[in-house]
ZAMARGU-4260 file (C-alpha; in steps of 0.2 Angstrom, whole numbers, plus 5000, padded with zeros to 4 digits):
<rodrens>
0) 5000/5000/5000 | 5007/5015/4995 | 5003/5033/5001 | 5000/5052/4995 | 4997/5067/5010
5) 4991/5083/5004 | 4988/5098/5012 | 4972/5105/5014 | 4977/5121/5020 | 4978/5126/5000
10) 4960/5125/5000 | 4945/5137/5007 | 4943/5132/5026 | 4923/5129/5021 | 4929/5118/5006
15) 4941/5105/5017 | 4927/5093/5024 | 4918/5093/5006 | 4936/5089/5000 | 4941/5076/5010
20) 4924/5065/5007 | 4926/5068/4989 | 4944/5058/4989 | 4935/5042/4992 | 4928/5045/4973
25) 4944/5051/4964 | 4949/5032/4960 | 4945/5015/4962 | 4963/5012/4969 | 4960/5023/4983
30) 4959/5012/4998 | 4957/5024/5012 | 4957/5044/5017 | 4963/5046/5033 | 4961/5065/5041
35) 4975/5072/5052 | 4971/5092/5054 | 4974/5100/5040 | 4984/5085/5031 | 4974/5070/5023
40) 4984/5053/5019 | 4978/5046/5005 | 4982/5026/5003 | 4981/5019/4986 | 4988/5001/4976
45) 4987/4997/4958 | 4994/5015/4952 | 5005/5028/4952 | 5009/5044/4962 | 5008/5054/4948
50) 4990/5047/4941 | 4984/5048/4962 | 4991/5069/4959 | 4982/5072/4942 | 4966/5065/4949
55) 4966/5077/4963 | 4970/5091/4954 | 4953/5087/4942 | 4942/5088/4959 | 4953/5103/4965
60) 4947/5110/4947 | 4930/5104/4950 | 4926/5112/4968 | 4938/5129/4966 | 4932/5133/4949
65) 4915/5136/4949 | 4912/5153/4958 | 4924/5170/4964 | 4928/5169/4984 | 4917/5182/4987
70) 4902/5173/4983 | 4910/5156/4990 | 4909/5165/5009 | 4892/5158/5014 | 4892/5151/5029
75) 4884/5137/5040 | 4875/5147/5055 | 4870/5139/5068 | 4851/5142/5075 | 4851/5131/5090
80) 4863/5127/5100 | 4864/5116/5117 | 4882/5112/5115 | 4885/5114/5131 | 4875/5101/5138
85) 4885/5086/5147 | 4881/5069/5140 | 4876/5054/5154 | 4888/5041/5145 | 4905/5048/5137
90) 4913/5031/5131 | 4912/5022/5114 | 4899/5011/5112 | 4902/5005/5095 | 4914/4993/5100
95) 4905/4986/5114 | 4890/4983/5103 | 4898/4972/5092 | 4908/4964/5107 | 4888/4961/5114
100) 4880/4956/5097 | 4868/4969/5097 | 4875/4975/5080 | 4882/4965/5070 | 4892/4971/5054
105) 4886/4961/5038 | 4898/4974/5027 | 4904/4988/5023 | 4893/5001/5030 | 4877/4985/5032
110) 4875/4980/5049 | 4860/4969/5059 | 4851/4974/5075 | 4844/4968/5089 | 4843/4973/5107
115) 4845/4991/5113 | 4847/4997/5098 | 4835/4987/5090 | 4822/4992/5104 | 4826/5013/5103
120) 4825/5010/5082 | 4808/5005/5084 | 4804/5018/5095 | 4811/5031/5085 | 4800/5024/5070
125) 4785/5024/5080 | 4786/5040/5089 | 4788/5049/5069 | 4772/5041/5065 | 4763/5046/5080
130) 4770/5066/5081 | 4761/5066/5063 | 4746/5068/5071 | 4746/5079/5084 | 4759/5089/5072
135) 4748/5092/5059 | 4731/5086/5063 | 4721/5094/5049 | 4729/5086/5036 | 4725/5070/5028
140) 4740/5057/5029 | 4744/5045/5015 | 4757/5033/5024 | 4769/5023/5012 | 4782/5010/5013
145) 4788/5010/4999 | 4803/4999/4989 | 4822/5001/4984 | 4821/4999/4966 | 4817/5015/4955
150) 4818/5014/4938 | 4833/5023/4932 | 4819/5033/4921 | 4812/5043/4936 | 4831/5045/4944
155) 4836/5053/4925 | 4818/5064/4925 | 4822/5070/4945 | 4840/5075/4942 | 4847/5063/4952
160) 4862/5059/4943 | 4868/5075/4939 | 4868/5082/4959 | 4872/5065/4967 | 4881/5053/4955
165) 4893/5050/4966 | 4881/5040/4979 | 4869/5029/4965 | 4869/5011/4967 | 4864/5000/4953
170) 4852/4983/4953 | 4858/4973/4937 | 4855/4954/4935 | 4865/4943/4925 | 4860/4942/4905
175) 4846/4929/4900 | 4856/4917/4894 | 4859/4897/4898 | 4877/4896/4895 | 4882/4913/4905
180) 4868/4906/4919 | 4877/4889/4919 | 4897/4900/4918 | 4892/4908/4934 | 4884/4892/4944
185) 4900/4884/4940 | 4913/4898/4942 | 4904/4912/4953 | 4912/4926/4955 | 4929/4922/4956
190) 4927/4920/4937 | 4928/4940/4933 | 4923/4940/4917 | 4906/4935/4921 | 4902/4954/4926
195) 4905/4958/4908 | 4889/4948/4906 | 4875/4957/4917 | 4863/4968/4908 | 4861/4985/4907
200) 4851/4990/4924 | 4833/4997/4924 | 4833/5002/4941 | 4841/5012/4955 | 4843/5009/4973
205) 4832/5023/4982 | 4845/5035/4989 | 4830/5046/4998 | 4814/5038/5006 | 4805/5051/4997
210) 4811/5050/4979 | 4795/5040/4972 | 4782/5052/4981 | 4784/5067/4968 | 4781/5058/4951
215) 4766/5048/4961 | 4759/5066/4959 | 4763/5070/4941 | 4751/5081/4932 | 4741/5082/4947
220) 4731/5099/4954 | 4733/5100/4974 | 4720/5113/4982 | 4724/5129/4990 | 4716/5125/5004
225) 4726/5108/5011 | 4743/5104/5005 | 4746/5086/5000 | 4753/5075/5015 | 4765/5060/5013
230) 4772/5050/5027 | 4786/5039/5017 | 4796/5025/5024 | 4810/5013/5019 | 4830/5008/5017
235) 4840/5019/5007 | 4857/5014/4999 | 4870/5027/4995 | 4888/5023/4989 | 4898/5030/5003
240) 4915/5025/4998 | 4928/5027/5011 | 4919/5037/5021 | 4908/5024/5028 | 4909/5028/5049
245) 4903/5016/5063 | 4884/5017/5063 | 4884/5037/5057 | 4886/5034/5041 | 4883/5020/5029
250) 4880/5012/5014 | 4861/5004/5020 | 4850/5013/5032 | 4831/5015/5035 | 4822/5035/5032
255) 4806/5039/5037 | 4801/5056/5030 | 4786/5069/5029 | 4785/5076/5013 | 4772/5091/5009
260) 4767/5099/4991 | 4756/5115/4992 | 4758/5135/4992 | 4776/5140/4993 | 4768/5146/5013
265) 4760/5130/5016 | 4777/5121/5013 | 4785/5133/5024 | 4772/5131/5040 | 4773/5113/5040
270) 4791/5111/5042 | 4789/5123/5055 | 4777/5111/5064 | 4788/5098/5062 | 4803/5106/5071
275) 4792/5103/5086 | 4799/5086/5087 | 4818/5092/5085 | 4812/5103/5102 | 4804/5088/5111
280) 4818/5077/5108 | 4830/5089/5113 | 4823/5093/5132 | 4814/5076/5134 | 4832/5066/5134
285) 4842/5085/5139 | 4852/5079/5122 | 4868/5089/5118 | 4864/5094/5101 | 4860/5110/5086
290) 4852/5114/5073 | 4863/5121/5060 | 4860/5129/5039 | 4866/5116/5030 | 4870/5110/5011
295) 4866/5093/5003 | 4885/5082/4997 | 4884/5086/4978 | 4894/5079/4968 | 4911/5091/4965
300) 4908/5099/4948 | 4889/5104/4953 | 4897/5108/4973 | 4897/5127/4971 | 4884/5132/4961
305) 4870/5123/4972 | 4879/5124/4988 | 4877/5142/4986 | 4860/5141/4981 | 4855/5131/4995
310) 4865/5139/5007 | 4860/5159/5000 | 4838/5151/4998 | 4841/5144/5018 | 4834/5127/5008
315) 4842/5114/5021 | 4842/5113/5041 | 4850/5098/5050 | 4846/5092/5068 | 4865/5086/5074
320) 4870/5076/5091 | 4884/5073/5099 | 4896/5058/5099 | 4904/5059/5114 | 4917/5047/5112
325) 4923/5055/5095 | 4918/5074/5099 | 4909/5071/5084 | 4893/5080/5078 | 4881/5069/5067
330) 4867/5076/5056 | 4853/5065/5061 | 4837/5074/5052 | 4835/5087/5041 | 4821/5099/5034
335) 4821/5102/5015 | 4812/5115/5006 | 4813/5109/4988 | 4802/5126/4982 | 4798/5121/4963
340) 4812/5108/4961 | 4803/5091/4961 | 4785/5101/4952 | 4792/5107/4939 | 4801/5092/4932
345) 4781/5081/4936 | 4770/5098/4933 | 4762/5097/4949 | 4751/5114/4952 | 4740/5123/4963
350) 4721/5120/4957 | 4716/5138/4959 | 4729/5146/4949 | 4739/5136/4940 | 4757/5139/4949
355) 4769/5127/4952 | 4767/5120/4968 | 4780/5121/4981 | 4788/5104/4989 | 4797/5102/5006
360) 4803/5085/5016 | 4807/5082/5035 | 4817/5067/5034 | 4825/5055/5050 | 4838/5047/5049
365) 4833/5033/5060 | 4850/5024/5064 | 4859/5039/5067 | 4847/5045/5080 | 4847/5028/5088
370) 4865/5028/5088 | 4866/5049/5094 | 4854/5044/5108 | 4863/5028/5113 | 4881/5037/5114
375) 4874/5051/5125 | 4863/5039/5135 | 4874/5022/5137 | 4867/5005/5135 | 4858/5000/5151
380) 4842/5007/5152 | 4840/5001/5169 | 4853/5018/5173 | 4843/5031/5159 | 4831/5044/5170
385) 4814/5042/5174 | 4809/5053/5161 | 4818/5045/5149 | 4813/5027/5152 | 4793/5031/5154
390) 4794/5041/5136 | 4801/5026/5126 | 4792/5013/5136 | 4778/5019/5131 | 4782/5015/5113
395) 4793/4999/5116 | 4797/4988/5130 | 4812/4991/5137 | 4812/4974/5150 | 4828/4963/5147
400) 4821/4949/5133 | 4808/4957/5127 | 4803/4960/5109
</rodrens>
């Protein structure tokens, strides 16, 4: 294994963590990024220095070339911050859940649950689904679960490829054909060539939970009077390279999301109702926590141009907890407003006038909130507050065994 440091200090302070989780996409020789302040090691086989050099120069080019400094000096703020707030565990709990078999790692970035974090995943699920209604009572609800596979079509239509090529995942199957069947049965995969013999895919692993609620709504006229109401759940899949962290980031995880299409003000006021569960969450369990602006992880050559406009239109919030063991802060929900993004491309419009509608998501991340809450809380809930045990217990039970 051979190895190339850079510097990011050449780079714009706001740029360097964007950077650094694009190195995992320069080359498939890149083995892994390793972050040491303001210098990132990158380990590479199978190629050369000089080739390792030339592709980070092309995503230098991407991400520095787009627009002048002066625009570039949007900021993330931050709206809420408990920060301060001391955490009941501080010690990793990663590690121990494996020792435990309460996760167990099927891959890279796949794992299994059971136990604690199985019981606080469930509850999580179910307390989204209940705060729907006493969130937005007057609404009516559709609630979906809906699958992984999209056809590549809607993904194409959605502009899914050109902001986020970097994370797709493909579903292919091998070609129809007996004697490349019968290849594989004998050889498997060890016979490489075989891959050479899969068909051209026709879907896409859903990166977004929501992703196949807009075009359910093409063509469609929503009333001024009640915005359309979509509670979506199911797994995601998003290629995370080498960035792949514990249980904070990864390449399978479960979203359950409430997705909104009205007036531009009716998109707007349900978020806002929505953030009441951010608030509950955060005194309920006292989490150290904040709400910050935030931007979506486009890809590099389309970084600036819609990092600016989500950052300048104030498109993106993101509900982040500590990890006390790293002194890492993890985005563990996020508020979208997606304004005429998704209606446009599906021609989904008001029925009084005409307009375009507008479109907004509130999306959870549900094993990143069970992992926040687990790392802040430890994993005996025999030692959590009162509080705190009576509010999930009323959602799952907690008692050792259970299920």
């Amino acid at each position: 294994m051979k190895e190339y440091i850079y510097s990011l200090a050449q780079l714009p302070e706001s740029d360097r963590v964007f950077f650094t989780e694009m190195l995992s996409y320069i080359s498939e020789n890149v083995k892994d990024i390793t972050r040491n302040g303001d210098e990132v090691t990158v380990s590479y086989e199978g190629t050369d220095e000089e080739t390792i050099i030339e592709k980070i120069k092309e995503l230098e080019k991407m991400i520095l070339s787009k627009l002048n400094k002066k625009v570039t000096e949007v900021k993330v703020k931050t709206l809420t911050d408990h920060t301060d707030r001391k955490t009941f565990n501080n010690e990793d709990i990663f590690q121990p859940m494996l020792d435990k078999g309460i996760v167990r790692q099927l891959g890279s970035g796949v794992f299994a649950y059971s136990g604690i974090f199985l019981k606080v995943f469930r509850y999580f699920c179910r307390k989204v689904e209940d705060s729907a209604e006493k969130l937005f009572p007057e609404l009516d609800k559709v609630n979906y679960e809906v699958p992984v596979l999209i056809p590549v079509a809607d993904y194409e239509e959605g502009k899914y490829f050109e902001t986020f090529p970097h994370h797709i995942m493909f579903k292919t199957t091998l070609k129809n054909d007996i004697s490349v069947i019968d290849r594989f049965a004998k050889n498997g995969i060890k016979d490489e060539s075989i891959l050479d013999e899969t068909r051209t895919p026709e879907n896409v692993l859903r990166t977004a939970a929501c992703v196949p609620v807009y075009p359910m709504f093409r063509n469609q006229e929503i009333s001024d009077e009640k915005p359309a109401c979509v509670m979506v759940s199911g797994k995601c899949f998003r290629n995370e390279g080498n960035n792949v962290s514990e249980l904070a980031r990864l390449n399978e995880f479960y979203m359950k999301e409430y997705v909104f299409i009205g007036t531009p003000e009716q998109s707007k006021k349900y978020i806002e109702n929505a953030y009441a569960l951010w608030d509950f969450w955060c005194e309920k369990f006292n989490l150290n926590c904040k709400i910050d602006t935030a931007n979506d992880s486009f890809f590099a050559s389309n970084y600036k141009k819609l990092q600016l406009f989500q950052m300048l239109g104030d498109s993106k919030r993101e509900f982040k907890l500590l990890i006390p063991s790293t002194g890492n802060y993890i985005s563990c929900s996020s508020a979208n407003f997606h304004r005429t993004h998704f209606t446009k491309v599906y021609n989904i419009r008001t029925k009084q006038n005409g307009a375009f509608c507008h479109s907004s998501c509130f999306a959870f991340g549900i094993e990143r909130l069970t992992y926040a809450f687990l790392a802040q809380n430890g994993l005996d809930s025999d030692k959590w507050n009162d509080e705190i045990r009576e509010e999930i217990g009323k959602y799952v039970n907690l008692k050792e065994g259970a299920v």
